[in-house]
N, C-alpha and C positions, 0 to 999 in steps of 0.2 A: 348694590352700591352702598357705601359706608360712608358717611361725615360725620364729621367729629372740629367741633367749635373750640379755637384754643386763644387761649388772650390771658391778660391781668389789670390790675387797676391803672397801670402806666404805658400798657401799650395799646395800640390797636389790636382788632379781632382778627385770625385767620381763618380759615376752612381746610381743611384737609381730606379730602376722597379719595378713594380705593374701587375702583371699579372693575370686579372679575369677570371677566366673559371664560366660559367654559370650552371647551371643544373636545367633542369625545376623540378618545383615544390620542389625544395631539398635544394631553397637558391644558396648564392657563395661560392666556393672556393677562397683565395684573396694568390697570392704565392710574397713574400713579400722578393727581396734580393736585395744586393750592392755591387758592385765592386770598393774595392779601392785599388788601384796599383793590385799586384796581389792577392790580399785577396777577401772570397767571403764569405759574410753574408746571409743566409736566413728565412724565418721562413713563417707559413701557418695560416694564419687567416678566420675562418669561418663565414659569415655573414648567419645565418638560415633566413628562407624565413618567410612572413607573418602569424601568426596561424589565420584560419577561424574563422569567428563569430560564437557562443555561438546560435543555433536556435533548436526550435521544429520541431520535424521532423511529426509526425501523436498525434492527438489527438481519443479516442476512448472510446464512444460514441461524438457525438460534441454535443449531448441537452439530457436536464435534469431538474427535474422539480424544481419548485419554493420551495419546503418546505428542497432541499437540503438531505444529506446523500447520493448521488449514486456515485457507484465507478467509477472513468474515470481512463485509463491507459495514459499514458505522456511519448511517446518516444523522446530524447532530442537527439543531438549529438552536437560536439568537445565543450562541456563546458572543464574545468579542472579539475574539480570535480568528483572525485567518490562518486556516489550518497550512494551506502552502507557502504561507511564512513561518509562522508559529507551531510547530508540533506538537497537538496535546501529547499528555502520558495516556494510556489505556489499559487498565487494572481488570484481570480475572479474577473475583475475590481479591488475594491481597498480591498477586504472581504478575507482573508488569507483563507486556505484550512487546513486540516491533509491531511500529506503525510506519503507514508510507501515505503520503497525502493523495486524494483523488482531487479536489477544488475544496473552496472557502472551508464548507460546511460537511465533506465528506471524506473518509479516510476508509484504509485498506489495513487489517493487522493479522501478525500470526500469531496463533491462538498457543499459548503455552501449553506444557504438559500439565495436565490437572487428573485429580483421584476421580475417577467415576460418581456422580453424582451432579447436582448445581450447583451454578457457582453466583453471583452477582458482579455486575460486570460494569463499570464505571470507567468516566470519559472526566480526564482535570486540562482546564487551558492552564498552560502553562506564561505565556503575558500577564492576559487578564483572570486572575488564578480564579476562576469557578468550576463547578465540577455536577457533575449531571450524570445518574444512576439508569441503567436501561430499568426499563415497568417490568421484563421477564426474564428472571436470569438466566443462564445460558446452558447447557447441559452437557453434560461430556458423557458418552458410552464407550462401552469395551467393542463394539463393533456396530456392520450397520443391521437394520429390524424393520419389517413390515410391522407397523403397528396396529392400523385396523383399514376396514374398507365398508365403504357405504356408498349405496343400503350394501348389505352382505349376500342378499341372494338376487336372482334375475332367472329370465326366460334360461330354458336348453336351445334355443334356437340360436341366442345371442345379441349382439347390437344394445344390450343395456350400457349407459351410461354409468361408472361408478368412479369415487375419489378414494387416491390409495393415499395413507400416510404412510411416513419412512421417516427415520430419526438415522442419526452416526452412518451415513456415506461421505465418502469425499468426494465425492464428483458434486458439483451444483445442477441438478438438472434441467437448470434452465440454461446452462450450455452445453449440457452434453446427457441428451436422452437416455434411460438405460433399455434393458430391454424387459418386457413384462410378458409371463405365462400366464395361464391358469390351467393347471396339469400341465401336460405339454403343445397347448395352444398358443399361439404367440397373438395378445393385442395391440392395437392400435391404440397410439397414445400421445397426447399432450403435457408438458408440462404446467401446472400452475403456479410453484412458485421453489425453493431449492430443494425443498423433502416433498412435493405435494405432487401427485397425477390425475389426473383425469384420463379414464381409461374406456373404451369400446371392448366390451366384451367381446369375444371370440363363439361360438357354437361347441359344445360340450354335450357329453351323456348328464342324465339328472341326477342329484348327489353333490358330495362336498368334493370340491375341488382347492388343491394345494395351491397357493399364487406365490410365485416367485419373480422377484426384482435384482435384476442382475445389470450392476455399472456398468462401463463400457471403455471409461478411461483407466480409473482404478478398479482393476476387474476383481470383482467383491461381488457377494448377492446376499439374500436372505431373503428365508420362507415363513408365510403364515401358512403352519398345516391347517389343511380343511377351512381356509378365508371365504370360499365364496359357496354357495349354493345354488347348485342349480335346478331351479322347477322346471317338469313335463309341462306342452303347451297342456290349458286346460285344468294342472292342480293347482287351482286357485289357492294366494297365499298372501298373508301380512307378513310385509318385510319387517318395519320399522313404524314407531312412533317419534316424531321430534317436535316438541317436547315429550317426553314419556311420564309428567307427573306435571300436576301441580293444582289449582282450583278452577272450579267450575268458571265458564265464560273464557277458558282461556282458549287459543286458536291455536290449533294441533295440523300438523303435514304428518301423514297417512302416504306410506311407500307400498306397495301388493308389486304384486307378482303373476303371472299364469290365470288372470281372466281373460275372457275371450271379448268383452265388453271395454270398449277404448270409453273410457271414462270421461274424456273430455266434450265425449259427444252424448253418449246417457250417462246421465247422473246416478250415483248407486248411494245407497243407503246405510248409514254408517250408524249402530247403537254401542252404549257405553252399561255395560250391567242393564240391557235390554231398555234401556232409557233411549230412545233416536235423539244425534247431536245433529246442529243446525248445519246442511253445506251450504260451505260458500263459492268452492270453485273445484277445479280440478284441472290434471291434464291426464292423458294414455292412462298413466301408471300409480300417480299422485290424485290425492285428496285432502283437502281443504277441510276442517269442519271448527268450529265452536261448542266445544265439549258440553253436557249437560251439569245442572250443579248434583253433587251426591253428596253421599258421608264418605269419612276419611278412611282411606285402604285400597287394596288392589282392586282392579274391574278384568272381567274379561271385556277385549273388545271387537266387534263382529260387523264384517261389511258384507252386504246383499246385492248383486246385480241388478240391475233392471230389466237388461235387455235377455240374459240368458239366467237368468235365474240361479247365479252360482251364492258359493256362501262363505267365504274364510273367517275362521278368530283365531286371534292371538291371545292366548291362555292371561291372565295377569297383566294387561299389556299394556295399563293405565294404572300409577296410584296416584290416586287425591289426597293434597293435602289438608 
């Protein structure tokens, strides 16, 4: 609270206070009175708190191909605009879109023809003229690509779990499944999100195997030669490190392959340049550990069963930073 004594040599004294009460996120209250002789004035002034900035919240699909036409959906939040009255514009770099409103805060657009490459992809209200940049901009290919899959190898028997990335389809696969090989085995599969799979491997001979991802609406496909590998039961193997670098103490996931030891049940033993890292957990396939500290460069790194005394390393398969 603030007072502040006001008067002169021919009048009476007054009082004047300012009393602010805060309230997170809701602005001030400002209680505003005066005392003069015995009179009391007041009155309540509200000072509203700052409105957030105008941003894209998820873009869906993020890539799409060069000749243009595919639908991307554009969830925005605190524009001022209601989008079913008010039509933002929607800018691919500098190539305006058609938009079609879904509700308030979400719209429908076809993606212009753009040069292969990224692009930056902004959302303007056009009422309340603010404008709000997607965080990743959006990519356009000459067609569609299996980009990677992880982990990359699994049992020959099959039933591994793995996630396929895919960029430039036009189908969204979250309404319309495509079909997935590996060689010419057909998996079982889920989608996760418009480019993304979750896939159950298939049973295969050991060796690298081709996977192919083939649309179903717009009948398209495309292959990663030699995407997956498959190990014999038994040749024990280091799929993957994630993270694959960085400084000692840090907590690394450990993917194998082909032990015969379900990990989740004996615990196996994990060294870094013959240093042993601390485990923390595991399951079947996966291992947990907190790295040892070393000096900077690549490590081999080597896991030991316990129950069957197997031995995999992965050559280089950690650098510290």
């Amino acid at each position: 609270m603030i007072g502040k004594r006001m008067g002169n040599m021919t009048s009476r004294f007054a009082w004047l206070f300012v009393l602010a009460l805060a309230t997170p996120s809701c602005g001030q209250l400002f209680e505003v009175f005066e005392w003069e002789d015995d009179n009391y004035y007041g009155d309540t002034v509200y000072d509203p708190p700052p409105q957030p900035a105008a941003a894209i919240v998820t873009v869906a699909p993020q890539s799409g191909r060069t000749e243009g036409g595919q639908i991307v959906t554009i969830i925005t939040g605190n524009f001022g605009d209601n989008f079913t009255v008010n039509l933002p514009e929607v800018y691919f770099g500098t190539t305006s879109a058609v938009v079609y409103p879904v509700d308030h805060d979400t719209i429908r657009v076809l993606t212009p023809a753009n040069p292969v490459g990224t692009t930056p992809l902004s959302v303007m209200g056009t009422a309340n003229v603010e404008t709000a940049v997607a965080p990743d901009d959006f990519l356009f290919t000459s067609g569609p690509e299996v980009l990677r899959i992880f982990p990359p190898a699994g049992g020959s028997e099959g039933g591994d779990s793995v996630t396929i990335a895919t960029q430039g389809y036009l189908d969204d696969f979250l309404f319309s499944l495509p079909e997935v090989y590996f060689g010419n085995q057909p998996a079982v599969l889920t989608a996760i999100d418009s480019n993304t799979l979750r896939v159950q491997t298939p049973a295969c001979p050991a060796g690298p195997a081709d996977v192919t991802v083939s649309a179903t609406v717009v009948v398209e496909g495309a292959v990663l030669a030699g995407g997956f590998t498959y190990v014999a039961p038994g040749s024990a193997q280091i799929v993957s490190l994630s993270p694959d670098g960085g400084e000692g103490g840090r907590r690394v996931t450990i993917t194998t392959t082909g032990f015969q030891d379900d990990f989740a049940t004996i615990a196996p033993r994990v060294f870094f340049r013959g240093i042993e890292a601390t485990f923390v957990s595991a399951t079947t396939t996966t291992i947990v550990v907190i790295v040892p500290y070393l000096s900077q460069g690549y490590v081999d790194v080597r896991v030991i069963s316990a129950g069957n005394s197997e031995t995999a390393v992965l050559v280089r398969g950690f650098y510290y930073c």
